[in-house]
PLY file of the C-alpha trace (Angstrom):
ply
format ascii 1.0
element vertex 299
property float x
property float y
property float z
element edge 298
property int vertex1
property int vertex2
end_header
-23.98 -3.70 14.31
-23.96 -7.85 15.03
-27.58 -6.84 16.61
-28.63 -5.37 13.17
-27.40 -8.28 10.68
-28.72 -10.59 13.03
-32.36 -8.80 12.43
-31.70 -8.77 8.83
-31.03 -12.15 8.49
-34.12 -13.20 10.40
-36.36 -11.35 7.89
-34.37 -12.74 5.14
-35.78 -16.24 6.66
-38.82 -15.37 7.77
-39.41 -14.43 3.79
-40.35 -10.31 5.28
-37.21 -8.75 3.36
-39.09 -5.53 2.00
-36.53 -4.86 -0.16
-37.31 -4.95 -4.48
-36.74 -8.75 -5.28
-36.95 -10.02 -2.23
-39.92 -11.95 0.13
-40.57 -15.51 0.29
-41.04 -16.16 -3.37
-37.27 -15.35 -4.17
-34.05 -15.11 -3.06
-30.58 -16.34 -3.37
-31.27 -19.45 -4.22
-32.78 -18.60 -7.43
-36.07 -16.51 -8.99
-39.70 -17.05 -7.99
-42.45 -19.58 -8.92
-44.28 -16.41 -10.28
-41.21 -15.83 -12.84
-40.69 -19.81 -13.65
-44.61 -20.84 -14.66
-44.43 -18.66 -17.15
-41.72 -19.74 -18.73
-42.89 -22.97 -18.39
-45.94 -22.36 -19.84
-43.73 -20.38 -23.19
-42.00 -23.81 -23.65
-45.11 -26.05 -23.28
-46.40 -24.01 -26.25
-43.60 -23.49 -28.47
-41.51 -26.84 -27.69
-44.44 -29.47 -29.65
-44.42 -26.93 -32.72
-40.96 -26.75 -32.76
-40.75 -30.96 -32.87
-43.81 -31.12 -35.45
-41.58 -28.74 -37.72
-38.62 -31.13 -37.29
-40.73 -34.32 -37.89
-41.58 -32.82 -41.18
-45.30 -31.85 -40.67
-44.85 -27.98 -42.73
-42.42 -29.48 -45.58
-44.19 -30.06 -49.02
-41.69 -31.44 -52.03
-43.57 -29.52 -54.78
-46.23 -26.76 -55.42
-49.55 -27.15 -53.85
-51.05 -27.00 -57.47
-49.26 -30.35 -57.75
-49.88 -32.01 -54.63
-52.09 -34.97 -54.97
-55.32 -35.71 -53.86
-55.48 -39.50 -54.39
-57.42 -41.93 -52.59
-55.61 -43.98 -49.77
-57.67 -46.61 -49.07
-58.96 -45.39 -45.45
-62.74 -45.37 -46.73
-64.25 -49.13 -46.71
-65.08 -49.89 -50.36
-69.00 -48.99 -50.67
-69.26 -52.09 -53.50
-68.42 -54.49 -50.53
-69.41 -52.44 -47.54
-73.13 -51.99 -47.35
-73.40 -50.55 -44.27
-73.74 -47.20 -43.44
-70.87 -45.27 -42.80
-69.32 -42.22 -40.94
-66.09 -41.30 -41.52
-64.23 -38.14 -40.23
-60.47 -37.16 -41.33
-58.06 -34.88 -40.43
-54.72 -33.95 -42.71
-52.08 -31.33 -41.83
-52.39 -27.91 -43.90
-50.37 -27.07 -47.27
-46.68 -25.92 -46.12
-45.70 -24.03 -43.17
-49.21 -23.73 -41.72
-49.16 -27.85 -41.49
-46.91 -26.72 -37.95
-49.49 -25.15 -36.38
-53.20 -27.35 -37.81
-55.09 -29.80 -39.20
-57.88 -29.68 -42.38
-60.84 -31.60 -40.87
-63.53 -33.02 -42.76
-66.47 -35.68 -43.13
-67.75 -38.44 -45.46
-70.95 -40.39 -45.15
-72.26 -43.38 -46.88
-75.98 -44.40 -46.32
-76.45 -48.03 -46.17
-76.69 -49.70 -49.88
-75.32 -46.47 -51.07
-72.80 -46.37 -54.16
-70.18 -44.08 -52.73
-69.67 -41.31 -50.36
-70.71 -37.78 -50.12
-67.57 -35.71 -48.89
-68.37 -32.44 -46.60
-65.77 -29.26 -46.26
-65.00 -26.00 -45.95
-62.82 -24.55 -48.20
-61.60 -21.16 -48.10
-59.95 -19.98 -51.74
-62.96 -20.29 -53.43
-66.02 -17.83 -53.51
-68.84 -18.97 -51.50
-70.58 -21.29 -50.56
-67.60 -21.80 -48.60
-69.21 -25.89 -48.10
-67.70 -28.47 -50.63
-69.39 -31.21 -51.69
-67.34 -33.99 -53.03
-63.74 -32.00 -53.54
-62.32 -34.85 -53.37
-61.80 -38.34 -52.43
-63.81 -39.89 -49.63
-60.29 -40.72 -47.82
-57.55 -38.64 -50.65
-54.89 -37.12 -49.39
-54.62 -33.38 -48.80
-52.28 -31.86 -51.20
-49.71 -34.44 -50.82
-49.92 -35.25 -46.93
-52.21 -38.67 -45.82
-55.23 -38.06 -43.58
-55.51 -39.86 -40.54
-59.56 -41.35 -39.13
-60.34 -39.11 -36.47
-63.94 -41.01 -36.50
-65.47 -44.00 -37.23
-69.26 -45.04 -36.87
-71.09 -47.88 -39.12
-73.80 -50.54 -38.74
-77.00 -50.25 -37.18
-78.38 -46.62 -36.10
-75.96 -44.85 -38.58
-78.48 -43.88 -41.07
-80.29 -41.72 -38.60
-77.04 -40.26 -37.58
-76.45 -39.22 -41.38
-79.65 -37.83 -41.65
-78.74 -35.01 -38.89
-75.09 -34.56 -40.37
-77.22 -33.77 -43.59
-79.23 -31.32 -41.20
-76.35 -29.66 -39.56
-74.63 -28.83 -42.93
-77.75 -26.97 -44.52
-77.63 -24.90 -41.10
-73.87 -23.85 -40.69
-74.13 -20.23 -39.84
-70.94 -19.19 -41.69
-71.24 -20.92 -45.27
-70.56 -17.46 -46.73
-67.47 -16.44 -44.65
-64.02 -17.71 -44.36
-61.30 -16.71 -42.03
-58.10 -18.91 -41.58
-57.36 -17.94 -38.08
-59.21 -18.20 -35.92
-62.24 -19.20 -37.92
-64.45 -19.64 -39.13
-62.98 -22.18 -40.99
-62.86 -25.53 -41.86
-62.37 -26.89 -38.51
-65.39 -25.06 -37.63
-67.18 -26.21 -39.92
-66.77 -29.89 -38.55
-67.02 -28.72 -34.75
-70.13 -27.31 -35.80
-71.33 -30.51 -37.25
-70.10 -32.78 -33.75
-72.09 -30.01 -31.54
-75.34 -30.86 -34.12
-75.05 -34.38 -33.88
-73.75 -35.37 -30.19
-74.02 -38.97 -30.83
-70.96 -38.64 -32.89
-69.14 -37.90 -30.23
-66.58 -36.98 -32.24
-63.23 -35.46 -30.38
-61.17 -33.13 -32.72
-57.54 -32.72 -31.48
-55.89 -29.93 -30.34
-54.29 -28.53 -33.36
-57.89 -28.35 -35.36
-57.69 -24.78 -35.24
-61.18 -23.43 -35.76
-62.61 -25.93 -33.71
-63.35 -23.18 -30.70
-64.60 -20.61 -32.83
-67.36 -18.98 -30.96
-69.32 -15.47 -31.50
-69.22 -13.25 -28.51
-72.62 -13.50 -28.09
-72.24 -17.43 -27.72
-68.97 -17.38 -25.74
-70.58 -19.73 -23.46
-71.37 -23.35 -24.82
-71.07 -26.85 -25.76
-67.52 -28.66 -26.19
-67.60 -29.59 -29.68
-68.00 -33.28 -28.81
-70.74 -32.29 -26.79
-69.91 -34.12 -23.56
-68.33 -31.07 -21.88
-68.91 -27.67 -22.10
-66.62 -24.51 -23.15
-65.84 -20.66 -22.90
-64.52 -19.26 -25.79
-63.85 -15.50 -26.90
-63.78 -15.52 -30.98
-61.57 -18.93 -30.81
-58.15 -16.68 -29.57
-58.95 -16.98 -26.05
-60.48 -20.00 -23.45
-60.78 -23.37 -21.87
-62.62 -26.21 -22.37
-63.66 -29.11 -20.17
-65.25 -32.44 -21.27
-65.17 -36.30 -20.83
-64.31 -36.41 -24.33
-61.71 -34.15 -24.83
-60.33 -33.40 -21.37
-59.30 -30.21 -20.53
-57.70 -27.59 -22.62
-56.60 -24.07 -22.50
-56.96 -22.08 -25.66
-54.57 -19.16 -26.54
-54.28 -17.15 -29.45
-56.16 -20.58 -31.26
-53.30 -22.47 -29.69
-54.50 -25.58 -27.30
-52.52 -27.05 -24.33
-53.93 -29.83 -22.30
-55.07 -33.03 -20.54
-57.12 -35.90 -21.53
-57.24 -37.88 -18.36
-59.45 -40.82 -19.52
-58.31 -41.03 -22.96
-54.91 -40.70 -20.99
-53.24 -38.39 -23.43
-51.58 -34.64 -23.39
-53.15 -32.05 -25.84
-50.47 -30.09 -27.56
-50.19 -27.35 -29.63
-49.23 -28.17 -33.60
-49.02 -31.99 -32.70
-52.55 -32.28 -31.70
-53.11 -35.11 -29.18
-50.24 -37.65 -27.55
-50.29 -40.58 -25.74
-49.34 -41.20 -22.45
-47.79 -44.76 -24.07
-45.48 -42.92 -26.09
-43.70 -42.09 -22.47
-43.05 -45.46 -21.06
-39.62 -46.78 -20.97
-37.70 -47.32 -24.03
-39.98 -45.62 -26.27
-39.78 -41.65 -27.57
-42.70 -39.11 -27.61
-40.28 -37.67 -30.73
-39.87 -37.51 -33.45
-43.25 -38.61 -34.41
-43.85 -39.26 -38.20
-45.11 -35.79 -40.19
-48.98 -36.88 -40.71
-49.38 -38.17 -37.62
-47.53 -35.77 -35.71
-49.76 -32.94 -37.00
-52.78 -34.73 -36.45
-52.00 -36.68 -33.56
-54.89 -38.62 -33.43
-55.87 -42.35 -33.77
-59.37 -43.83 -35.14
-61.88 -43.32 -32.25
-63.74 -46.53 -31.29
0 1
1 2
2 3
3 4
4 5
5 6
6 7
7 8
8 9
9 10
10 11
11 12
12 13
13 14
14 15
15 16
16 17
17 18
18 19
19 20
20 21
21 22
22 23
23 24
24 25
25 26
26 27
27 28
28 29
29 30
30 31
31 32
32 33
33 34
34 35
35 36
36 37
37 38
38 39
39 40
40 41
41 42
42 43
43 44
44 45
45 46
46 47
47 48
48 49
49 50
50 51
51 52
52 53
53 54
54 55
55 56
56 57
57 58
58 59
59 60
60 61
61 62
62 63
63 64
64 65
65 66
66 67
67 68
68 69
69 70
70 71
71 72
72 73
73 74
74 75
75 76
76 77
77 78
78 79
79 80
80 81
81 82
82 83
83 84
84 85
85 86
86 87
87 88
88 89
89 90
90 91
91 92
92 93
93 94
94 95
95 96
96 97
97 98
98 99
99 100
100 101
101 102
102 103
103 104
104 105
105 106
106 107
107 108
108 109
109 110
110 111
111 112
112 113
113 114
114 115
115 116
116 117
117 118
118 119
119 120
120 121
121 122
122 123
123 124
124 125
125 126
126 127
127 128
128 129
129 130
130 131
131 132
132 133
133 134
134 135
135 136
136 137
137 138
138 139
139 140
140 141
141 142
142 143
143 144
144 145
145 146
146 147
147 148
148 149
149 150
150 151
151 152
152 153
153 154
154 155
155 156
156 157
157 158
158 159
159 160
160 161
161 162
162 163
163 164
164 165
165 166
166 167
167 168
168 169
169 170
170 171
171 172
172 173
173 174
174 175
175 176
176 177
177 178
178 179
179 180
180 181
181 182
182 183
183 184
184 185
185 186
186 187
187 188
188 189
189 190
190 191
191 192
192 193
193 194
194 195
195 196
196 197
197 198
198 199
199 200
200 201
201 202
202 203
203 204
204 205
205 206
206 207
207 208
208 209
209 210
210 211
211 212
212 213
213 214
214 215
215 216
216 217
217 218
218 219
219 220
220 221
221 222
222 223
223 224
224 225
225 226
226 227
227 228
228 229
229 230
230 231
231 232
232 233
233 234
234 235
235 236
236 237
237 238
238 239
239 240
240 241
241 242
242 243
243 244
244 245
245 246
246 247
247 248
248 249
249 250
250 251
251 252
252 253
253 254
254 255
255 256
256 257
257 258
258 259
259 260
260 261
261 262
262 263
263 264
264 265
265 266
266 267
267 268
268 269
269 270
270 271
271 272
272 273
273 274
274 275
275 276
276 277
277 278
278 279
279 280
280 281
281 282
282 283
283 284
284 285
285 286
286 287
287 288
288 289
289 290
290 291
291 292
292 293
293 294
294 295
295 296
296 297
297 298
């Protein structure tokens, strides 16, 4: 008998226990790496929605009929601004669905110009699904203040408007809408980005949309076109690119790295700093627009 639990214990070490549960990945001393990542991987997805919807990002104070779309003063005035510009903006979503994404869209101003011209996709309407002019060049959207995801003027701009003209007159989907996941409005915009690679325009994490891809395509550009991306119908792949870093897409949801903009990609809250780590200062709460769009005006 002392021969036998001697043998038993040696397998026990040795990690060749044959019994159900056990072998080197478990044991007493608690469950297995294979049962633990993906639990890990449950929290890094749900734990950033969870904080955007306790920073406020899904809570609108009255009916979206009422929410205003007044200007905020992001846009340079065209009257003293005379160069061309390129704007891109991101807002969270109406109500609940401000948790999970962003409403992405574009504004150029040719150089002399008298205002903007305002490109979206908007999906309660019949189609064309494109907007021109909705809105304000910088409004807010329904209540909640956009945040300048983009930023190009001066010299070369013009050109770079001419192909954002381009790329609008050849979306492929101007006559179909689908909120999740896409095409939609953040598809829309991705689609413009992949047109016109000198934007090199990143769109965060929680621009749902952005990775919409036909089957046929699955294989292709990163929408800031510095990387490239796989991509089954938006609800399933991963991404790699200078620009954005790398992200893993599930069920539209993205979870990631940026390692040179030094910044994690999270679901709902879009992109955030390493900074917001360092000692003495909190990753949470982050205020409700900027939480759900996470991002700050690209250089």
């Amino acid at each position: 008998m002392k021969i036998e639990t001697s043998k038993l214990r040696q397998r026990t070490v040795d990690g060749n226990d044959s019994r159900p549960g056990g072998g080197a990945d478990s044991g007493p001393d608690g469950p297995s790496v294979a049962k633990i990542l993906p639990a890990l991987a449950l929290v890094a997805y749900v734990a950033p929605l969870m904080a955007n919807a306790l920073a406020g990002a899904g809570h609108s104070p009255v009916p979206w009929r009422q929410a205003p779309l007044t200007p905020t003063g992001l846009a340079p005035d065209p009257a003293t601004t005379p160069e061309a510009v390129v704007q891109v903006y991101g807002a969270p979503t109406f109500s609940w669905r401000g948790v999970f994404a962003i409403h992405t869209w574009i504004v150029v101003k040719p150089s002399g110009a008298p205002a903007y011209t305002r490109y979206e996709v908007i999906g309660w309407d019949p189609p064309p699904m494109i907007k021109v002019d909705w809105a304000a060049p910088d409004g807010l959207w329904y209540g909640k203040r956009p945040i300048v995801l983009l930023d190009r003027r001066g010299a070369g701009v013009d050109g770079v408007i001419e192909r954002v003209h381009m790329a609008v007159g050849r979306y492929p989907y101007a006559d179909r809408y689908v909120v999740w996941p896409g095409p939609n409005s953040n598809t829309f915009i991705a689609h413009i980005a992949r047109s016109v690679p000198e934007l090199g325009l990143d769109l965060p994490a929680n621009a749902i949309g952005k990775d919409f891809r036909e089957l046929s395509e699955a294989i292709g550009k990163a929408p800031s076109g510095t990387g490239v991306q796989v991509s089954l119908l938006g609800m399933l792949g991963v991404m790699a690119a200078l620009r954005e870093g790398i992200e893993i897409n599930i069920l539209g949801l993205n979870l990631g790295v940026d390692p040179v903009g030094r910044a994690l990609r999270l679901p709902g809250i879009g992109r955030l700093p390493f900074d917001r780590f360092r000692r003495g200062a909190s990753p949470y709460p982050v205020p409700a627009d900027e939480a759900a769009t996470g991002m700050t005006k690209v250089p």
